[in-house]
C-alpha positions as CSV (number, residue, x, y, z in Angstrom):
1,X,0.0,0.0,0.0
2,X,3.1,2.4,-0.1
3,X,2.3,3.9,-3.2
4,X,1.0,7.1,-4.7
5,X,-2.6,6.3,-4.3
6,X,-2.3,4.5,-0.6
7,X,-0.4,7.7,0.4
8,X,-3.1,10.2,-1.1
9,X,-6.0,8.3,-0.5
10,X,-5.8,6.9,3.4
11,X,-7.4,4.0,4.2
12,X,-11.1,3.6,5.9
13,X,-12.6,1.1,8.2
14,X,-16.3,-0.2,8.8
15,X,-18.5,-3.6,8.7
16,X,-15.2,-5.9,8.9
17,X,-13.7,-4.2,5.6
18,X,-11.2,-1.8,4.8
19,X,-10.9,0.0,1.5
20,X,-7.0,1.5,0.4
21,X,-4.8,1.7,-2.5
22,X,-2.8,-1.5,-3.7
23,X,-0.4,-1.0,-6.5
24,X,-2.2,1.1,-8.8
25,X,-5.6,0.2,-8.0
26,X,-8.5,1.0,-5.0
27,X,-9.6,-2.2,-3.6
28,X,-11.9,-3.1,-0.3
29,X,-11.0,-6.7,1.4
30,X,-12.8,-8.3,4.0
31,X,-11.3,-10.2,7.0
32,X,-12.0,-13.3,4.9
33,X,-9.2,-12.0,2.3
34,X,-11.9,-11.6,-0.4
35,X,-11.2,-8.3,-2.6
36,X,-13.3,-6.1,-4.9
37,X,-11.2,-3.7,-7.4
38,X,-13.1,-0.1,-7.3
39,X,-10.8,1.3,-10.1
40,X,-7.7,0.7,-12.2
41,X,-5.2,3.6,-12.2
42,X,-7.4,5.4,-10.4
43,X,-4.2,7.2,-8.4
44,X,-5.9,11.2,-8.4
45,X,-8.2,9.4,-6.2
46,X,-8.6,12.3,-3.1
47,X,-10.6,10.0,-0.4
48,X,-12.5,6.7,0.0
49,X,-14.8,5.6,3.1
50,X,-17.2,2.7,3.6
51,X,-20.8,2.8,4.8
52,X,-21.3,1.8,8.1
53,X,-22.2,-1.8,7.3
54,X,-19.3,-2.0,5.0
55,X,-21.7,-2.7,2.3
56,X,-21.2,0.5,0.0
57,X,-18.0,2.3,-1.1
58,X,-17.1,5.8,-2.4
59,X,-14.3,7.7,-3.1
60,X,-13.9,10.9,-5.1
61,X,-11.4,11.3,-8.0
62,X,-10.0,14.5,-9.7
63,X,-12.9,15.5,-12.2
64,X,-15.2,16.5,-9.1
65,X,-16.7,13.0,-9.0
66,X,-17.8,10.8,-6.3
67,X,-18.2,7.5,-7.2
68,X,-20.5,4.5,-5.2
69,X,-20.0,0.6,-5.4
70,X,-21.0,-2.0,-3.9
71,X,-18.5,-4.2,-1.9
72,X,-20.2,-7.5,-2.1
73,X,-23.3,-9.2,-4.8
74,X,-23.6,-7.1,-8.3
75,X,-21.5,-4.4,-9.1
76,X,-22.9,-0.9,-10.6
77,X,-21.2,2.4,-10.1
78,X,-23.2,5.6,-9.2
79,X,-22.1,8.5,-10.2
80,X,-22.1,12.2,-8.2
81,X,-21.1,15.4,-9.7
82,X,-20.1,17.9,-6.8
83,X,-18.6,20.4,-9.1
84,X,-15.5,20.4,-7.0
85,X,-12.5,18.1,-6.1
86,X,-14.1,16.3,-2.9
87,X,-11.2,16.1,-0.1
88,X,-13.3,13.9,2.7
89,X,-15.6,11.6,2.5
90,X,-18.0,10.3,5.1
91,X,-21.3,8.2,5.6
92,X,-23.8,9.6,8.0
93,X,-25.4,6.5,7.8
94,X,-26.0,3.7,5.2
95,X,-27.5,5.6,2.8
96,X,-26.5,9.3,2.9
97,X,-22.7,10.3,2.4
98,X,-21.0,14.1,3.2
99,X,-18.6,15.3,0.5
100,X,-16.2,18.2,1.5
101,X,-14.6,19.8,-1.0
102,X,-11.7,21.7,-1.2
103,X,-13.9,25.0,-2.1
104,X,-15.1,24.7,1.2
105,X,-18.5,23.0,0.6
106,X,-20.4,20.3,2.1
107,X,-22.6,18.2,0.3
108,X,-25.0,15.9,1.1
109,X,-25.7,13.0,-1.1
110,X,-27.9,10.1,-1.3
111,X,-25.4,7.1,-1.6
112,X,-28.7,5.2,-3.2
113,X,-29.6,7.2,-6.2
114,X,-25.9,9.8,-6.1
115,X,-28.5,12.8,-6.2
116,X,-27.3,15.7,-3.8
117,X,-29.6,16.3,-1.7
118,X,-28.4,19.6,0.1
119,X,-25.4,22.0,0.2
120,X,-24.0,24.4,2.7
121,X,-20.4,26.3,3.2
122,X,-18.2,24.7,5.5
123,X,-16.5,27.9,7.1
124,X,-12.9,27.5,5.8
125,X,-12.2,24.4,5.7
126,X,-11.3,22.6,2.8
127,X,-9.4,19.2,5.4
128,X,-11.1,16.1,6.8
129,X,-14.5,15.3,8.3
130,X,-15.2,13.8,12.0
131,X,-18.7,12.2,12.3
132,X,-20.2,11.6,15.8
133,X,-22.9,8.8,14.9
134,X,-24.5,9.5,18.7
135,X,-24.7,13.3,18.7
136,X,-25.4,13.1,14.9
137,X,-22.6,16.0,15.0
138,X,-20.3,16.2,11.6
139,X,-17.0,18.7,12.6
140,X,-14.0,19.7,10.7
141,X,-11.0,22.0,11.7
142,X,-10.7,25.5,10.0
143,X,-7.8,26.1,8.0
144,X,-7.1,29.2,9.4
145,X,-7.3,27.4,13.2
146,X,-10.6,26.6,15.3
147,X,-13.2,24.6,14.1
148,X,-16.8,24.4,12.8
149,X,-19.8,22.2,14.1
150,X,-23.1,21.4,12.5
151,X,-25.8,18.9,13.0
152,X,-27.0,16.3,10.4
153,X,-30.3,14.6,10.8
154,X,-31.6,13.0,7.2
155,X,-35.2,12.2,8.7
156,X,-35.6,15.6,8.8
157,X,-35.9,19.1,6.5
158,X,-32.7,20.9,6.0
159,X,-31.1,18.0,6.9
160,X,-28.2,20.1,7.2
161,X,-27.8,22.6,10.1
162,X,-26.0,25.8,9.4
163,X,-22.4,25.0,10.4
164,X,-21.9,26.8,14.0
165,X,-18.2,28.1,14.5
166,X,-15.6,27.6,17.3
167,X,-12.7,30.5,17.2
168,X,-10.2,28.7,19.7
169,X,-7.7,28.3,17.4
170,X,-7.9,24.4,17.4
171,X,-6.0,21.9,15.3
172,X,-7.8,18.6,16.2
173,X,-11.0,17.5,17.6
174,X,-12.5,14.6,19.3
175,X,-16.1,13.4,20.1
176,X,-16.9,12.1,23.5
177,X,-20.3,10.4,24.7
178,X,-22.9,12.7,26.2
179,X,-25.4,12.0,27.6
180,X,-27.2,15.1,28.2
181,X,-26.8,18.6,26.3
182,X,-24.9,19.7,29.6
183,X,-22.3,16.8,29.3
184,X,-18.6,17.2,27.4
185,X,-19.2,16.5,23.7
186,X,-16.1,17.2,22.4
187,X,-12.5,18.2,23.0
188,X,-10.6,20.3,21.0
189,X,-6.5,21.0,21.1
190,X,-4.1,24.1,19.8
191,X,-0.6,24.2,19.3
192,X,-0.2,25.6,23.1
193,X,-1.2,21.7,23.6
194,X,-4.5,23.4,25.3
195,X,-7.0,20.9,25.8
196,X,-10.6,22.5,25.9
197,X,-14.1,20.6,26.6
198,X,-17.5,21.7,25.2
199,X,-21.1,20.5,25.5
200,X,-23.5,19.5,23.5
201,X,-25.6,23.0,24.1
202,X,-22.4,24.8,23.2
203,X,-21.8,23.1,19.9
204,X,-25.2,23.6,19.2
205,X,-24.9,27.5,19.1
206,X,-21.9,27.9,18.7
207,X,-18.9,29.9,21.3
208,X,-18.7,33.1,20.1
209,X,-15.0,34.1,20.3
210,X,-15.4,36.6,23.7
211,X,-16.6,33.6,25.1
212,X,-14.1,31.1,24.6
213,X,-12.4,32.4,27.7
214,X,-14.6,30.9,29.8
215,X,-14.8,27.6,28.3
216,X,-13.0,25.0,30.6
217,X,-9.8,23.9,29.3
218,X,-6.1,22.7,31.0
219,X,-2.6,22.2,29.7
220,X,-0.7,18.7,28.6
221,X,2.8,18.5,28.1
222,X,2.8,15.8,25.3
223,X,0.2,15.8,22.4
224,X,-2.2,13.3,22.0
225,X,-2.6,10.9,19.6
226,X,-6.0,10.1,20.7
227,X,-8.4,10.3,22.8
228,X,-11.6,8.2,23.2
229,X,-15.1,8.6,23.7
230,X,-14.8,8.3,27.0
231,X,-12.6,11.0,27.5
232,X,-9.1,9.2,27.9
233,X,-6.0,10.5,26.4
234,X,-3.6,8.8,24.7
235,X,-0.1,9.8,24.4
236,X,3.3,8.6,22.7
237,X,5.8,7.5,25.3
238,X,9.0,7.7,22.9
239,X,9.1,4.0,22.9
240,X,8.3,1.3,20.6
């Protein structure tokens, strides 16, 4: 998978298969060690994700396309025009997929029939998605530091909330599990390795930039490399 494509187009997990780049094509495999090509010399390809169940692919290529196939039974490409390179993928649920592209938009697509559904500005930010499937929360980081927040709910009309925007200068999120509007929903981190903790009700409307001062927050000395859902950080210890 070191090649041109594995390094532009990273690899994505779900439903026990993992789609990537091998040699010059896109492939998904299964645990099992069955494979299905997605597309030969398709190295512009910008990202790939899987549906939830595993079930559907998609990744975007340089002429603004996304592209849908199946990973297992008959194979039959969709097709989605987004007028734009798409940068991230990802599924919302089994049938609806989020394209980002690098214009800054976020599209909403219906992995079933590739018609978009809805569109909204994602407020500069052209990098990659982070879906909460709890919160039904979809975040990015800004390019310009911070990041945006915005609900997605397909059962209901917009599906798309207006993205709301957090101006603490943040260069990775993470979701955590909330169980009320009041409890931590996410963490965010800037290059002062400032961790910072906001609610669901915050993300909701947003934190003005006056009022990130009060938002609780404390220092780490090493960056994480994760940190779970349960709020647990995870740091490299300079070993092996």
């Amino acid at each position: 998978m070191a090649t041109s494509l594995g390094r532009n187009c990273p690899p994505a997990l779900a439903g026990g298969r993992v789609v990537a780049g091998l040699g010059q094509n896109l492939v998904v495999a299964d645990d099992a060690g069955a494979t299905r090509y997605l597309g030969y010399q398709a190295i512009n390809a910008q990202a790939a994700t899987l549906s939830p169940d595993g079930a559907t692919a998609a990744w975007a290529v340089g002429s603004g396309d996304v592209q849908l196939r199946p990973t297992v039974g008959p194979e039959g490409d969709l097709v989605a025009n987004v007028g734009d390179v798409a940068t991230a993928l990802e599924f919302v649920d089994a049938t609806h997929l989020i394209a980002l592209t690098s214009r800054g938009a976020l599209v909403l697509i219906d992995a079933t029939t590739a018609k978009e559904l809805a569109r909204v500005a994602a407020p500069g930010s052209s990098g990659a998605l982070v879906w909460d499937p709890r919160g039904r929360w979809l975040a990015g980081v800004r390019d310009s530091g911070g990041v945006w927040v915005m609900k997605v709910d397909t059962s209901q009309t917009p599906a798309l909330s207006p993205p709301k925007v957090i101006s603490d200068g943040s260069t990775a999120l993470w979701f955590l599990d909330a169980a009320t509007d009041g409890a931590p929903a996410l963490v965010t981190l800037d290059g002062a390795s400032t961790l910072r903790t906001y609610t669901a009700a915050q993300l909701a409307t947003g934190v003005p930039l006056n009022k990130v001062g009060g938002v609780p927050k404390h220092a780490i000395t090493s960056p994480p490399l994760q940190i779970d859902r349960a709020g647990r950080v995870y740091v490299f210890d300079g070993r092996d």
